[in-house]
N, C-alpha and C positions, 0 to 999 in steps of 0.2 A: 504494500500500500504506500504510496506516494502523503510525504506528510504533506499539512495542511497550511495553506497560503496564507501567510497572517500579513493586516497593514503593516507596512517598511517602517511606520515610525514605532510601533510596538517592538517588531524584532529588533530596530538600532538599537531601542533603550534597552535590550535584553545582551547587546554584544559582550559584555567585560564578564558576567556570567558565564554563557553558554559557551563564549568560544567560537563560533557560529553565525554563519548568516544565512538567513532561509528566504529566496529569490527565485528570478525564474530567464532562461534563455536557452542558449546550445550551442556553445563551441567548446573547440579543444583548444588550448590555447600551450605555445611550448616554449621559452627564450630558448634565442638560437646564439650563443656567446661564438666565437672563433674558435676556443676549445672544444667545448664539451655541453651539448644541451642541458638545460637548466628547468626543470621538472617542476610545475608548477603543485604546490603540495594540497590535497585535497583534504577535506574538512571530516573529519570523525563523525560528524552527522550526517553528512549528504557527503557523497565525493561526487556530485555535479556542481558542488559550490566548492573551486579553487582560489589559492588565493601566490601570489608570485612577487617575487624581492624587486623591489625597481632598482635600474640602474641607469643612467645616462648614457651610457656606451653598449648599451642591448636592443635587439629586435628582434621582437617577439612574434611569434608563427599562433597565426589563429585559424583554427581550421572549422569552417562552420559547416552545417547542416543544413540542407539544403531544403527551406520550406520553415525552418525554425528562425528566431532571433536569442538573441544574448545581450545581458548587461555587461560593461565592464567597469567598476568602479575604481575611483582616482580618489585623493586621501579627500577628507571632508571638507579640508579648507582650501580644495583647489575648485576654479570654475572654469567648464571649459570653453576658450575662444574661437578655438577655429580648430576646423577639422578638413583634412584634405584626403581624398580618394582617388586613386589612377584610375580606377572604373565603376563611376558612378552608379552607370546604367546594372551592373551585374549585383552591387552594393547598395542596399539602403542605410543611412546613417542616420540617428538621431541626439544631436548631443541636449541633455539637461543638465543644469546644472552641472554636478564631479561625476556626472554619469554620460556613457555612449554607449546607444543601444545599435547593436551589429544584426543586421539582416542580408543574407544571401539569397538572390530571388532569379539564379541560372546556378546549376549545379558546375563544376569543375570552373571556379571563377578565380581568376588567380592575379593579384594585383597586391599595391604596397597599399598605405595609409600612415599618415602623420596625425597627430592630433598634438596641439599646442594650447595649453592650459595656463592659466595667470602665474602659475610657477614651473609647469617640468614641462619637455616636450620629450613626446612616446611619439616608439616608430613599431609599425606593425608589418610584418607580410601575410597575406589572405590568401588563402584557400579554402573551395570550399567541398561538399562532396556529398552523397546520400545514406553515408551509415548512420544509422542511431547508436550504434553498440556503445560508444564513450562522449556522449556527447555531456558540453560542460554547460550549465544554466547561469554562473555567474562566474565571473575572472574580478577578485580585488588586488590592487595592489597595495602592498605594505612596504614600509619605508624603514628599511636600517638604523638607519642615521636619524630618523626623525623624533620628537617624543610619541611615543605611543597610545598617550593617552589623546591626547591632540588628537590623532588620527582615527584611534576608536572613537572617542564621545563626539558628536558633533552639539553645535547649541540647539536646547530644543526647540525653537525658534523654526530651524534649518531642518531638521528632521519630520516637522510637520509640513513643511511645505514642500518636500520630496515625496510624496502620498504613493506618484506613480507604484502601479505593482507591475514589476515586468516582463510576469508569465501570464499575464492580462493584454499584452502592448498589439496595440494591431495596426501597422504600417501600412496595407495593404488599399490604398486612397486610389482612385485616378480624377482625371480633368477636362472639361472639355468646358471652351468659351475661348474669352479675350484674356488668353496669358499674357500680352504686355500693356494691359490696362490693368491688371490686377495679380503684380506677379507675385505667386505664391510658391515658397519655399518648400515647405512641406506639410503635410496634413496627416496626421496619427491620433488614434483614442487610446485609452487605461481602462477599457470596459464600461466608464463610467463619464467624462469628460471629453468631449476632441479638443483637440491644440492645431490653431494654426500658424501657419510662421512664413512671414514675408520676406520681401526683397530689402535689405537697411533701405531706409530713407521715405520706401515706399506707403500711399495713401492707405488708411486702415478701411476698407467695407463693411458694409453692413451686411449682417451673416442671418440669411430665412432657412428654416425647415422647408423640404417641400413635401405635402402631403399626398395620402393614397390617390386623394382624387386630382392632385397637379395643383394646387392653391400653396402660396407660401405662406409663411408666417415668421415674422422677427424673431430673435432672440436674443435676450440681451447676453453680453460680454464682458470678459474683464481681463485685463493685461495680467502677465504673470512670466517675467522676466523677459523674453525675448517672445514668447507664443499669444496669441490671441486666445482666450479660453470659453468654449459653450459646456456648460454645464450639464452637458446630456450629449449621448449620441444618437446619431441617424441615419438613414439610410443615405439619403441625399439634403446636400445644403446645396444654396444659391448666393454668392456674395456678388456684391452689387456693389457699383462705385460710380454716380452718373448712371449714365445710358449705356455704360457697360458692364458684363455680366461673368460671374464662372461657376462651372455646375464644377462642385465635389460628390464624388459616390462612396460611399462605404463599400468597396469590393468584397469583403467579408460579408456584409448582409447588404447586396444589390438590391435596390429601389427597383420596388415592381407597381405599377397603375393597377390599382383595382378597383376604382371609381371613379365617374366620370365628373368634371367639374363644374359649374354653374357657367365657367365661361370656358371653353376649349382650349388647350395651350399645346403648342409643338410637343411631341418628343423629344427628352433631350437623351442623346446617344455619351455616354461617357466612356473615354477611353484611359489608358495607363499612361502615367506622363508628371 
């Protein structure tokens, strides 16, 4: 039996105790030093929760599973700025906060990744592939040199507003409208909330539901660090900006018409993108 999913901010504050973090993803993750691989050490409770020694002069081989996503957690007090990928299109990336959630979405996808954080920069090589047999649901790193405690407790401030659960996380959005009247970065939910995330600089929209029978309806919003946040998820959203428009679909649970509207509206065909 698979234990049971508890909110991030319960298990944080359970860390110094248990030993343990109880999360959700799927890769193997391995540092590849010039000597001798560097064995990311698995957790007495779960060995799909690893956790691996940083180092500045290491790159680390993550090898995902192809249909699955994975966290990788970076110490508490780091946040991350930028993230670069050689292949986007094979790779889906979400950074939060000292989190980067890793989705492989073409199986044998084999590219680097940077990730550059307000303190360290990590270098990754990707691979990916269709076994389950060892697949890993979270990769943290831990810091030598750093205090420990620092890195285990975060404030709990910070802890609550990391809610994400991310064996809940579903990347899996596409788009169809006016991408450069409304360019949007990416679109992901936590079972519970979608997040959307624009282009820097770019105009914020107005984000509708659209319903069975094709009629929208607003919903309010609230910022939450870099994403735009809806308080629920759906099948399909509509954001609006002007006279221009972009259909989002929840590809996990694809918008179907099963009633007709008071006023007729197009079909809107949503593709991946």
């Amino acid at each position: 039996m698979r234990p049971t999913v508890l909110p991030l901010a319960i298990v944080l504050s359970a860390l110094s105790a248990l030993s343990a973090i109880l999360t959700g993803g799927s890769i193997s993750l391995v540092s590849m030093p010039a000597s001798a691989a560097k064995l990311p050490r698995p957790l007495v409770t779960d060995d799909r929760v690893k956790q691996v020694a940083f180092d500045p002069n290491q790159v680390y081989e993550i090898v995902g599973t192809y249909g699955y996503q994975t966290s990788i957690e970076f110490s508490n007090d780091e946040t991350v700025k930028v993230v670069t990928v050689g292949d986007s299109i094979a790779w889906q990336t979400v950074p939060y906060q000292n989190r980067l959630f890793l989705k492989p979405v073409e199986p044998n996808a084999a590219t680097n990744l940077t990730v550059i954080t307000d303190k360290r920069t990590y270098y990754f090589k990707l691979n990916s592939g269709k076994s389950r047999a060892s697949m890993t649901f979270l990769v943290r790193f831990v810091y030598p040199n750093a205090n420990m405690n620092g890195v285990v407790s975060a404030p709990a401030s910070r802890r609550a507003s990391t809610g994400i659960d991310p064996a809940r996380l579903n990347l899996d959005y596409g788009t169809s409208g006016n991408k450069a009247a409304i360019p949007l970065a990416r679109a992901f939910d936590d079972g519970q909330f979608t997040y959307f995330q624009f282009a820097p600089d770019a105009e914020i929209p107005s984000v509708y539901t659209v319903g069975s029978d094709g009629t929208e309806s607003i919903v309010n919003t609230r910022r939450e660090g870099p994403y735009l946040v809806v308080e629920r998820t759906a099948s399909l959203f509509t954001l609006r900006n002007g006279n221009s428009h972009l259909c989002v679909q929840n590809n996990a649970n694809p918008y179907k018409r099963t009633a007709a509207a008071p006023t007729e509206m197009a079909a809107v065909a949503v593709g991946g993108g």
